[in-house]
mmCIF file as gemmi writes it, N, C-alpha and C atoms, coordinates in Angstrom:
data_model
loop_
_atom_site.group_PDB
_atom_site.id
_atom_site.type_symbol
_atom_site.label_atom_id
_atom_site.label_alt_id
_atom_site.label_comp_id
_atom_site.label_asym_id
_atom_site.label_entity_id
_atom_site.label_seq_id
_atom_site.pdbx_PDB_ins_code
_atom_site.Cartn_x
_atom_site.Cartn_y
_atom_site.Cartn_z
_atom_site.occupancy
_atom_site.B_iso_or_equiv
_atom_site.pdbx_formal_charge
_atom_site.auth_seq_id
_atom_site.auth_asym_id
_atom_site.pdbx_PDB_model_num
ATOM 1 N N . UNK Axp A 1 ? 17.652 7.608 31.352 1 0 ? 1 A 1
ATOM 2 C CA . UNK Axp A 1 ? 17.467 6.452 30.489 1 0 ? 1 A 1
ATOM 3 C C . UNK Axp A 1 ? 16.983 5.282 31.342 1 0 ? 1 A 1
ATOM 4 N N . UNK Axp A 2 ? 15.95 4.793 31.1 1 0 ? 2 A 1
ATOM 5 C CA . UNK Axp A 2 ? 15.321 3.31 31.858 1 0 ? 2 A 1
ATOM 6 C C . UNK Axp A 2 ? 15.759 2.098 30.893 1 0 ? 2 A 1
ATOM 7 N N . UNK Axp A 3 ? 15.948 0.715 31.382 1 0 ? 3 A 1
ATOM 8 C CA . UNK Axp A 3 ? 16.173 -0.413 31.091 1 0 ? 3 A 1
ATOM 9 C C . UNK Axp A 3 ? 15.388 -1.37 31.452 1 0 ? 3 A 1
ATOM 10 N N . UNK Axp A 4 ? 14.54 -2.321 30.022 1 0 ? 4 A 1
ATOM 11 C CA . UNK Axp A 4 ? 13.836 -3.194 30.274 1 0 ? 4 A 1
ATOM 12 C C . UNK Axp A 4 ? 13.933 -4.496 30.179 1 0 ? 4 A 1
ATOM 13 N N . UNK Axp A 5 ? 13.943 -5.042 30.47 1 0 ? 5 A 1
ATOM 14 C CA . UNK Axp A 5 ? 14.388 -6.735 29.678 1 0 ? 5 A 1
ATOM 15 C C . UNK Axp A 5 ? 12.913 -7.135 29.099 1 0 ? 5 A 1
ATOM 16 N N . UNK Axp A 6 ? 13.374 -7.265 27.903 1 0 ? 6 A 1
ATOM 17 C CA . UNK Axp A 6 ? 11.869 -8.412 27.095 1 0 ? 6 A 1
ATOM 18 C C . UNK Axp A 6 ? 12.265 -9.484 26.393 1 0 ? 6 A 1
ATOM 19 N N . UNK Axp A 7 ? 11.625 -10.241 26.023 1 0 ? 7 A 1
ATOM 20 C CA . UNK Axp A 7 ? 11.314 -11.362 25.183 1 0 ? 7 A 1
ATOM 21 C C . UNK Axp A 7 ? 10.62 -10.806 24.044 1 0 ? 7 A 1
ATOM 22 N N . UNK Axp A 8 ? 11.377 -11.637 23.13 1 0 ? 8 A 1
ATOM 23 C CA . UNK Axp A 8 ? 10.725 -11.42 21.601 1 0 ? 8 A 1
ATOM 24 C C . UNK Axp A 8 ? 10.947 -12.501 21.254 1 0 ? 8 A 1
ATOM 25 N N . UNK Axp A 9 ? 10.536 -13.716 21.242 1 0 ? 9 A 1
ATOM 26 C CA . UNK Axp A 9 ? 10.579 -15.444 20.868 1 0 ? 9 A 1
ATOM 27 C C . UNK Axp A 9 ? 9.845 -15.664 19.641 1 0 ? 9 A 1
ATOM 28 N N . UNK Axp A 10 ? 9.307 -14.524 18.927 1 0 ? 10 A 1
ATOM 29 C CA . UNK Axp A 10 ? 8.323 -15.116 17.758 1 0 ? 10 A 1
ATOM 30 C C . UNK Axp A 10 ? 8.254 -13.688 16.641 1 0 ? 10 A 1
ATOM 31 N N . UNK Axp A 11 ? 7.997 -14.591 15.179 1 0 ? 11 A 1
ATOM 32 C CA . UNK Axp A 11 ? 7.977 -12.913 14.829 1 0 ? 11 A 1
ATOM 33 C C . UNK Axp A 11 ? 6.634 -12.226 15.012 1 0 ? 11 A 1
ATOM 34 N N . UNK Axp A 12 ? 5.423 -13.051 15.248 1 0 ? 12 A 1
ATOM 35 C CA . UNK Axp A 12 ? 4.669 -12.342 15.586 1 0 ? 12 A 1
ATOM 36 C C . UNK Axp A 12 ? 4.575 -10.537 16.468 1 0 ? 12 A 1
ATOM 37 N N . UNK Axp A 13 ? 5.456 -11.477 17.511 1 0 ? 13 A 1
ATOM 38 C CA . UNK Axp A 13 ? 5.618 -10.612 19.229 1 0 ? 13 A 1
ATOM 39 C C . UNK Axp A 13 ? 6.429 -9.153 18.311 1 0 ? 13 A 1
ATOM 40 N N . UNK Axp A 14 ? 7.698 -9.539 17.382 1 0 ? 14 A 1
ATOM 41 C CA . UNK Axp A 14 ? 8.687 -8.445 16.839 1 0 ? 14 A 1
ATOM 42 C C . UNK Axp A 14 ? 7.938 -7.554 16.202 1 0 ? 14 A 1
ATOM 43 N N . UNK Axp A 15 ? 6.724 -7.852 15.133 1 0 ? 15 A 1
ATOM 44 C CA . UNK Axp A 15 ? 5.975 -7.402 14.271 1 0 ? 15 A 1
ATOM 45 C C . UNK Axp A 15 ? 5.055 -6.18 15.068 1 0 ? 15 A 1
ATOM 46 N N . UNK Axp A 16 ? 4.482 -6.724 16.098 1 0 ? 16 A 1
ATOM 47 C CA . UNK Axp A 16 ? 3.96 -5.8 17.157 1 0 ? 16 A 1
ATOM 48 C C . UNK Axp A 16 ? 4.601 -5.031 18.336 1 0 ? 16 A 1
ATOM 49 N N . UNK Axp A 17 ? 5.43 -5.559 18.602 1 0 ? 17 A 1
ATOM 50 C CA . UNK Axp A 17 ? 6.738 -4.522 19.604 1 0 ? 17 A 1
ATOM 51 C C . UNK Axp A 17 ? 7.117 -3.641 18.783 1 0 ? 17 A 1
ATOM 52 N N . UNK Axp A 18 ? 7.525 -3.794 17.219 1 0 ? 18 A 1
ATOM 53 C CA . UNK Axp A 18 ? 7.996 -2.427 16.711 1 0 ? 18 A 1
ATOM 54 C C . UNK Axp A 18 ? 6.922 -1.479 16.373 1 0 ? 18 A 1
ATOM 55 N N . UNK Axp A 19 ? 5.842 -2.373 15.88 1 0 ? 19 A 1
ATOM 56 C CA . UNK Axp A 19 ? 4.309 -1.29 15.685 1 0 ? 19 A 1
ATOM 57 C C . UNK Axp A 19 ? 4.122 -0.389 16.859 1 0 ? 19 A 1
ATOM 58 N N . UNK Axp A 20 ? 4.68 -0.919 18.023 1 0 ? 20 A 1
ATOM 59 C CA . UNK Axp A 20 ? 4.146 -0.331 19.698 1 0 ? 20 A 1
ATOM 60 C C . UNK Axp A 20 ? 4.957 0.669 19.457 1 0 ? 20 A 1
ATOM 61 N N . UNK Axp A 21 ? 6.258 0.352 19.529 1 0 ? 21 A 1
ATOM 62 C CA . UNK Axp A 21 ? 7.255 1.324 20.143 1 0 ? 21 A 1
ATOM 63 C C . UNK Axp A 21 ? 7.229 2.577 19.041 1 0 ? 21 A 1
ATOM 64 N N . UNK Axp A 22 ? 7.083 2.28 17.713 1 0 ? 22 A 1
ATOM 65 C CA . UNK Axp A 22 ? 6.981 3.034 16.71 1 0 ? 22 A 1
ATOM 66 C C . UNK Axp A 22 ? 5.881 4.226 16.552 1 0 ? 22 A 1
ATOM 67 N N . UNK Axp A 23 ? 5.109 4.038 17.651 1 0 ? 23 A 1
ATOM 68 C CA . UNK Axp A 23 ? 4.045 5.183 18.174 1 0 ? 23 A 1
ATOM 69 C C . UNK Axp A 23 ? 4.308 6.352 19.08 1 0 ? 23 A 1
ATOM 70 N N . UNK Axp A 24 ? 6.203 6.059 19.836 1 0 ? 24 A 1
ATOM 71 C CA . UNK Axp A 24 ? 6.185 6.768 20.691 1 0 ? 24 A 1
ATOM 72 C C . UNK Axp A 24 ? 7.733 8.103 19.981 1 0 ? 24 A 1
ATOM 73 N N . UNK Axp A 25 ? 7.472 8.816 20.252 1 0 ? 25 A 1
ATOM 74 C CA . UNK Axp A 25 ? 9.064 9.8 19.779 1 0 ? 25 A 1
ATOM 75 C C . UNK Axp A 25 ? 9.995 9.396 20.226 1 0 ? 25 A 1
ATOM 76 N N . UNK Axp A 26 ? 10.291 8.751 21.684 1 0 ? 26 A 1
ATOM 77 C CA . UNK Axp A 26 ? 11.324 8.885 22.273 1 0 ? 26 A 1
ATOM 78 C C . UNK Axp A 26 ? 12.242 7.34 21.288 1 0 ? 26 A 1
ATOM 79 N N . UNK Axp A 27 ? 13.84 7.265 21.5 1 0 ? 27 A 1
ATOM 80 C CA . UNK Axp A 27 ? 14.422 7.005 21.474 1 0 ? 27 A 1
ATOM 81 C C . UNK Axp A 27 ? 14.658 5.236 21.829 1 0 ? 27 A 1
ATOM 82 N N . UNK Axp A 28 ? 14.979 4.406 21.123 1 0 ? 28 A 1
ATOM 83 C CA . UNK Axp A 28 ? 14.816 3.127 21.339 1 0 ? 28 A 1
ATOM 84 C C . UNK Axp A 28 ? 16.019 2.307 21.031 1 0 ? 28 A 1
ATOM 85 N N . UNK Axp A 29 ? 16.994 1.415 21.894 1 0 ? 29 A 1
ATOM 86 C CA . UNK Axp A 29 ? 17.654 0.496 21.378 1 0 ? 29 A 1
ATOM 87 C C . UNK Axp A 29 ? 17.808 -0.638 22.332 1 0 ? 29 A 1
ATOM 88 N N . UNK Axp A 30 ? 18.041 -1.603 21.814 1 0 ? 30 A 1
ATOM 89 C CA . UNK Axp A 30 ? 18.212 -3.34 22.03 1 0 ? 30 A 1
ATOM 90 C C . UNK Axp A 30 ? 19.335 -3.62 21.709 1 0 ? 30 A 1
ATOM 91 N N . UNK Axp A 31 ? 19.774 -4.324 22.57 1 0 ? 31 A 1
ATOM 92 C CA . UNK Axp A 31 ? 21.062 -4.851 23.372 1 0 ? 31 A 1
ATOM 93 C C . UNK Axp A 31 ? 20.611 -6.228 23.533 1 0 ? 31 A 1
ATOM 94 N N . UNK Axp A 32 ? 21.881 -7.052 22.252 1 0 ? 32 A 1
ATOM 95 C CA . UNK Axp A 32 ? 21.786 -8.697 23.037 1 0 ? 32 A 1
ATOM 96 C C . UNK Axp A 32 ? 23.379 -8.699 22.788 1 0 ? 32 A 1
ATOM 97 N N . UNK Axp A 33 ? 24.024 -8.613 23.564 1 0 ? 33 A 1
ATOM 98 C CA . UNK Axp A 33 ? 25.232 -9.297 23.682 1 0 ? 33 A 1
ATOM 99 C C . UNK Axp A 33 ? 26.404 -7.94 23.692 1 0 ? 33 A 1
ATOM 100 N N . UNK Axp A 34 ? 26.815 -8 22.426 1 0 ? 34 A 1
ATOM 101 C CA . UNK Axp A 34 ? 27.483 -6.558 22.021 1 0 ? 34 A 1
ATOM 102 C C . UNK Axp A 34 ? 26.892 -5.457 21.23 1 0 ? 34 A 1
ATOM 103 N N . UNK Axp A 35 ? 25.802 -6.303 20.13 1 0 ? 35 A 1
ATOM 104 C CA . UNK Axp A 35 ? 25.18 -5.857 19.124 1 0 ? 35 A 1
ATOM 105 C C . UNK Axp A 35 ? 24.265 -4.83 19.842 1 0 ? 35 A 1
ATOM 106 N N . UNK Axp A 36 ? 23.519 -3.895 19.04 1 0 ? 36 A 1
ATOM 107 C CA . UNK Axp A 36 ? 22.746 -2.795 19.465 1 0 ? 36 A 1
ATOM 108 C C . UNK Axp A 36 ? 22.777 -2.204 18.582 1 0 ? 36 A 1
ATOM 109 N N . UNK Axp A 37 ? 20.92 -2.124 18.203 1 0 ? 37 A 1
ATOM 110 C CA . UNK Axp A 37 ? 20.49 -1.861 17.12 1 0 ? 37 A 1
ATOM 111 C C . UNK Axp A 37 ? 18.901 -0.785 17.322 1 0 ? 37 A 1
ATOM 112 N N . UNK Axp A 38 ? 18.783 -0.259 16.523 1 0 ? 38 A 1
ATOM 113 C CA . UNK Axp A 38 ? 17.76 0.566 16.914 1 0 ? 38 A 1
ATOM 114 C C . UNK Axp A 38 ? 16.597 -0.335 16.604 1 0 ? 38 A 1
ATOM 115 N N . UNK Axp A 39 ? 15.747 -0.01 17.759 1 0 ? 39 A 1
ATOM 116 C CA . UNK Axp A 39 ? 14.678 -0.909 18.559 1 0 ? 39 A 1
ATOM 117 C C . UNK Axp A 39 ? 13.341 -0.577 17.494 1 0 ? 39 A 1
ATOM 118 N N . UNK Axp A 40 ? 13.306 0.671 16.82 1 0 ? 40 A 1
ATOM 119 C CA . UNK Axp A 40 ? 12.313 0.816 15.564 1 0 ? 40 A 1
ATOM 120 C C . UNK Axp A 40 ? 12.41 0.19 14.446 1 0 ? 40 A 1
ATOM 121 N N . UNK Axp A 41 ? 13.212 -0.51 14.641 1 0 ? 41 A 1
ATOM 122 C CA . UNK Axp A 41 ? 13.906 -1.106 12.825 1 0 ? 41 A 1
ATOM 123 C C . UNK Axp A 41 ? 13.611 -2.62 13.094 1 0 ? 41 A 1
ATOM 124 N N . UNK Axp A 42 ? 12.623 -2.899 12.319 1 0 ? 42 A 1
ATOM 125 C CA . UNK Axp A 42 ? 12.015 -4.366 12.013 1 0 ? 42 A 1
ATOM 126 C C . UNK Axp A 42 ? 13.246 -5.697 11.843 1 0 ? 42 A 1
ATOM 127 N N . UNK Axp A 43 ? 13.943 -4.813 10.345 1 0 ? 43 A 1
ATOM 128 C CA . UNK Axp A 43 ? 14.841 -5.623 9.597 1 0 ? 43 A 1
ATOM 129 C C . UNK Axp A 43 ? 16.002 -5.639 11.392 1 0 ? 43 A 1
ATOM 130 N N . UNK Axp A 44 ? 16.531 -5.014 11.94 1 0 ? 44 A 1
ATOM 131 C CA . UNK Axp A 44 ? 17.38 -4.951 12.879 1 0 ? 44 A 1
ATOM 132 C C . UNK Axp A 44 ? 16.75 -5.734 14.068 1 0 ? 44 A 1
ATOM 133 N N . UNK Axp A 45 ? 15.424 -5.909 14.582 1 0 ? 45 A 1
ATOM 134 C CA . UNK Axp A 45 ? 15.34 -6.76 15.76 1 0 ? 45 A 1
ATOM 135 C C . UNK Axp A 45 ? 15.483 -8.012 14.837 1 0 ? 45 A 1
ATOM 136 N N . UNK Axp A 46 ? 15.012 -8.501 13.957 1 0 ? 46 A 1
ATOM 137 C CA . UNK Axp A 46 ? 15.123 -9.663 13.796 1 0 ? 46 A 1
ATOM 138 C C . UNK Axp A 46 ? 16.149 -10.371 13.436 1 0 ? 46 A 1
ATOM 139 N N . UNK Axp A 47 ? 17.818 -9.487 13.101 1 0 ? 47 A 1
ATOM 140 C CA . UNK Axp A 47 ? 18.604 -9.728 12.805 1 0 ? 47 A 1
ATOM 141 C C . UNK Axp A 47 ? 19.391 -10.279 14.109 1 0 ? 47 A 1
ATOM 142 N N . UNK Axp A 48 ? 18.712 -10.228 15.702 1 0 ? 48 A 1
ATOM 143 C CA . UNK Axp A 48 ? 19.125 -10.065 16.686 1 0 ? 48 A 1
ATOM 144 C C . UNK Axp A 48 ? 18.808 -11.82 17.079 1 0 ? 48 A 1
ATOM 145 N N . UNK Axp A 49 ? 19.091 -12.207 18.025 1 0 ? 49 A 1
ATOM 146 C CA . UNK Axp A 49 ? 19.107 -13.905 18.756 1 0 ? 49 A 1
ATOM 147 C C . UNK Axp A 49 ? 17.983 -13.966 19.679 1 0 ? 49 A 1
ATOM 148 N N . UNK Axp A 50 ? 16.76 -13.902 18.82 1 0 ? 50 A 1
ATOM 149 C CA . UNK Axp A 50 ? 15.786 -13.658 19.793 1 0 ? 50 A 1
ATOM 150 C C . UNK Axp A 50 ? 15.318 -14.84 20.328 1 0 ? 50 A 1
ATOM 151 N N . UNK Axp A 51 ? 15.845 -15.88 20.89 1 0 ? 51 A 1
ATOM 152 C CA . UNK Axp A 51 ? 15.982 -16.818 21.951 1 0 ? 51 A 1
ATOM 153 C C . UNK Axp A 51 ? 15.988 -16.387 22.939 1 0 ? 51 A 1
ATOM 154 N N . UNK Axp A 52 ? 17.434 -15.424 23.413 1 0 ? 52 A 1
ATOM 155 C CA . UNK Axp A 52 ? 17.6 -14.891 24.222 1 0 ? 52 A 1
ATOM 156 C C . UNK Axp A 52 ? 16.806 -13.719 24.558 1 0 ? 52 A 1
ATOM 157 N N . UNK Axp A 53 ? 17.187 -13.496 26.061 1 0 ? 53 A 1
ATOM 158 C CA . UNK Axp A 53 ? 16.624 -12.043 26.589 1 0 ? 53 A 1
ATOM 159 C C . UNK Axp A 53 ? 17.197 -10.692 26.139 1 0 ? 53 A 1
ATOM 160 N N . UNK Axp A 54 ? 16.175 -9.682 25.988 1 0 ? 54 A 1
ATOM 161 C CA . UNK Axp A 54 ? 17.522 -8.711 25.252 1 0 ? 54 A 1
ATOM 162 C C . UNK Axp A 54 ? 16.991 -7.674 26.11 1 0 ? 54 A 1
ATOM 163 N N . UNK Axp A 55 ? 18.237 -6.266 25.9 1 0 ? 55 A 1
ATOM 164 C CA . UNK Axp A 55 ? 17.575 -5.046 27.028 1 0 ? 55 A 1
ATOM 165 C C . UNK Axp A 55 ? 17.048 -4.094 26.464 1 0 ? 55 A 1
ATOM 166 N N . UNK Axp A 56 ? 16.168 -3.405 26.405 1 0 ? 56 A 1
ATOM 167 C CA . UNK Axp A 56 ? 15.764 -2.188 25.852 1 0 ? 56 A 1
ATOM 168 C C . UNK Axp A 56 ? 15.777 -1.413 26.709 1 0 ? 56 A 1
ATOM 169 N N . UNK Axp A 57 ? 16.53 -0.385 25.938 1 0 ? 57 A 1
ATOM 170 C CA . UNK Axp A 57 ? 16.804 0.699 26.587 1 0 ? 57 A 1
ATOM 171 C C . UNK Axp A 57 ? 16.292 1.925 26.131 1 0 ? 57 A 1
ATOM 172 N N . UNK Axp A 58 ? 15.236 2.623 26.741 1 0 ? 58 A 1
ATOM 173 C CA . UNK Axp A 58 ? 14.374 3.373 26.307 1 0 ? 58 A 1
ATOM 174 C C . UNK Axp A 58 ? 15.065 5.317 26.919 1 0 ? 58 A 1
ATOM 175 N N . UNK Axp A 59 ? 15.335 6.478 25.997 1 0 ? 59 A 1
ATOM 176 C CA . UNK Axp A 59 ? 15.58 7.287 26.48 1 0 ? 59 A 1
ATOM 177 C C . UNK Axp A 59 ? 14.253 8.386 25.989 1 0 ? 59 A 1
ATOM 178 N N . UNK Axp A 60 ? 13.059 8.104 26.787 1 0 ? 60 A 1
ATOM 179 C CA . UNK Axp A 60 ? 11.953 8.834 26.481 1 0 ? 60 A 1
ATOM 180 C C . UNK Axp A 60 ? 12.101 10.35 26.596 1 0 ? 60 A 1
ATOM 181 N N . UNK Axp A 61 ? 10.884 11.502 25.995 1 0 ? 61 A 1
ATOM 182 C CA . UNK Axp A 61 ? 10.533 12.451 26.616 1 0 ? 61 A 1
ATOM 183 C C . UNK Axp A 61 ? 10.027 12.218 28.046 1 0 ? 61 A 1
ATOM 184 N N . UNK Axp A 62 ? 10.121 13.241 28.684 1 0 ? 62 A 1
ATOM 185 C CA . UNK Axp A 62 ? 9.488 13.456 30.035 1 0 ? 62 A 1
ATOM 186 C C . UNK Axp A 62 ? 8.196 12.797 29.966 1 0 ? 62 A 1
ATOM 187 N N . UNK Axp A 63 ? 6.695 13.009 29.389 1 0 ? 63 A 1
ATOM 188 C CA . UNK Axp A 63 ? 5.64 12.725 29.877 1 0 ? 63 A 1
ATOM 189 C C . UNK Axp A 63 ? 5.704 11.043 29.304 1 0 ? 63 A 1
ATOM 190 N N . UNK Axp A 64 ? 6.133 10.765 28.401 1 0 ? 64 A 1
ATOM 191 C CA . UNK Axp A 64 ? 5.892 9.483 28.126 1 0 ? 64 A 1
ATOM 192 C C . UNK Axp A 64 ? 6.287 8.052 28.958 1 0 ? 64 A 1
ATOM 193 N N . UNK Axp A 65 ? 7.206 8.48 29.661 1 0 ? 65 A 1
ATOM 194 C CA . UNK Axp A 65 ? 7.949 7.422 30.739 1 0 ? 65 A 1
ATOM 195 C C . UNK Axp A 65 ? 6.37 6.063 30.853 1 0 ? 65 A 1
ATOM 196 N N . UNK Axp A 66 ? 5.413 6.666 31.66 1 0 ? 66 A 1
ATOM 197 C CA . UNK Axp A 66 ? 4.552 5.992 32.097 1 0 ? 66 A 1
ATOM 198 C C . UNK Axp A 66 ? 3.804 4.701 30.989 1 0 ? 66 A 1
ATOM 199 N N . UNK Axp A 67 ? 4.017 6.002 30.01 1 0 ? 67 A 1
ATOM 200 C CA . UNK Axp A 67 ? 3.059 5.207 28.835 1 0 ? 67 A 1
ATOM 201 C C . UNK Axp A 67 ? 3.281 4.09 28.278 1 0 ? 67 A 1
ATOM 202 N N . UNK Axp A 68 ? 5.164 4.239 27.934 1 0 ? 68 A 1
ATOM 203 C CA . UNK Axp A 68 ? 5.99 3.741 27.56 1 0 ? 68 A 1
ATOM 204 C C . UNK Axp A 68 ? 5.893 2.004 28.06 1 0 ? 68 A 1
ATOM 205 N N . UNK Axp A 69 ? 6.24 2.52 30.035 1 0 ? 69 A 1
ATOM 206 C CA . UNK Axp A 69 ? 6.206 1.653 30.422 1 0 ? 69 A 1
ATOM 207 C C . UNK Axp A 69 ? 4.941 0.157 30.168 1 0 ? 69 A 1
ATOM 208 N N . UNK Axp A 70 ? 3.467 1.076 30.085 1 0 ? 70 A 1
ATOM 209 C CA . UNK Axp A 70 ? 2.354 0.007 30.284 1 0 ? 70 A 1
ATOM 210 C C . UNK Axp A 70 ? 2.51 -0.868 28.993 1 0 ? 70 A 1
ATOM 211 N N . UNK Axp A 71 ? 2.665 0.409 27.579 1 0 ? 71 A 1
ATOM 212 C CA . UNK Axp A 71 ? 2.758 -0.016 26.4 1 0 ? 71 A 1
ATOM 213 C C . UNK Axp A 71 ? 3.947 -1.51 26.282 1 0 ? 71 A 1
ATOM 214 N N . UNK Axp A 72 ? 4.82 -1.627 27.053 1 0 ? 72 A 1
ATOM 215 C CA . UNK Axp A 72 ? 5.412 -3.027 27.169 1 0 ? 72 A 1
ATOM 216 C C . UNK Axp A 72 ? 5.312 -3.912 27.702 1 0 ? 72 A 1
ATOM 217 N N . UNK Axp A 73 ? 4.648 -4.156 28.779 1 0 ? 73 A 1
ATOM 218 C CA . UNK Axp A 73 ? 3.85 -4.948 29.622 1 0 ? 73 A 1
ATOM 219 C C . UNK Axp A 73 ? 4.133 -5.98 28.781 1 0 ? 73 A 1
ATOM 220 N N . UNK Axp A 74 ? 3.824 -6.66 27.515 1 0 ? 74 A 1
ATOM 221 C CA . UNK Axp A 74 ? 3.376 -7.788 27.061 1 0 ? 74 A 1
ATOM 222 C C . UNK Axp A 74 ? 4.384 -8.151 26.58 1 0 ? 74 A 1
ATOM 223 N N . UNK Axp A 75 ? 5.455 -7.644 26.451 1 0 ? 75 A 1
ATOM 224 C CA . UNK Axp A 75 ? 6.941 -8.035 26.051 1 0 ? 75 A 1
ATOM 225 C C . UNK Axp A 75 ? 8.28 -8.408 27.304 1 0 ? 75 A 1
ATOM 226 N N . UNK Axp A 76 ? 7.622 -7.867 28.378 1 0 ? 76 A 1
ATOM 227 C CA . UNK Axp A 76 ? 8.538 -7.621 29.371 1 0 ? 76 A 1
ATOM 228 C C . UNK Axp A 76 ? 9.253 -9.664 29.771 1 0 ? 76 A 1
ATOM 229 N N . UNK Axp A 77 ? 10.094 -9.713 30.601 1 0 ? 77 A 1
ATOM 230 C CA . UNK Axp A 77 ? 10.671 -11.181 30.903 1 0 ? 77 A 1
ATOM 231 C C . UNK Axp A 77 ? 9.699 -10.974 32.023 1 0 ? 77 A 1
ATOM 232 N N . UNK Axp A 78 ? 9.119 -12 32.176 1 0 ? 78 A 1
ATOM 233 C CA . UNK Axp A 78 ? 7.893 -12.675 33.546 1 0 ? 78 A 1
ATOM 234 C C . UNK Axp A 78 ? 8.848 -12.947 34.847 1 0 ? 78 A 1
């Protein structure tokens, strides 16, 4: 299982992080605090404190790791 930290500050950014992630099979959840919610579910990121930084925690298939990774690039904390 890998761990990412991103930003989601807008619903724009949410609208397209779930379109992204929603392309891949593997397994997705976000972590802000205690809460943790599956990272495909629109209605569920936005229910989240997206001020803050949150973690995604990605438990991919084998070949996708890489893909996964580039595919977030634009969400990641700078």
């Amino acid at each position: 299982m890998n761990t990412v930290e991103i930003v989601l500050n807008s619903m724009d950014k949410v609208k397209s992080f779930v379109k992204v992630i929603s392309k891949f099979s593997a397994d997705f959840d976000l972590t802000c605090g205690r809460a943790v919610i599956d990272a495909k579910s629109i209605v569920g990121v936005m229910s989240l404190d997206l001020s803050k930084k949150l973690d995604l925690k990605i438990n991919p298939k084998k070949s996708d790791v890489n893909e996964i990774i580039e595919a977030l690039e634009p969400y990641k904390v700078a």
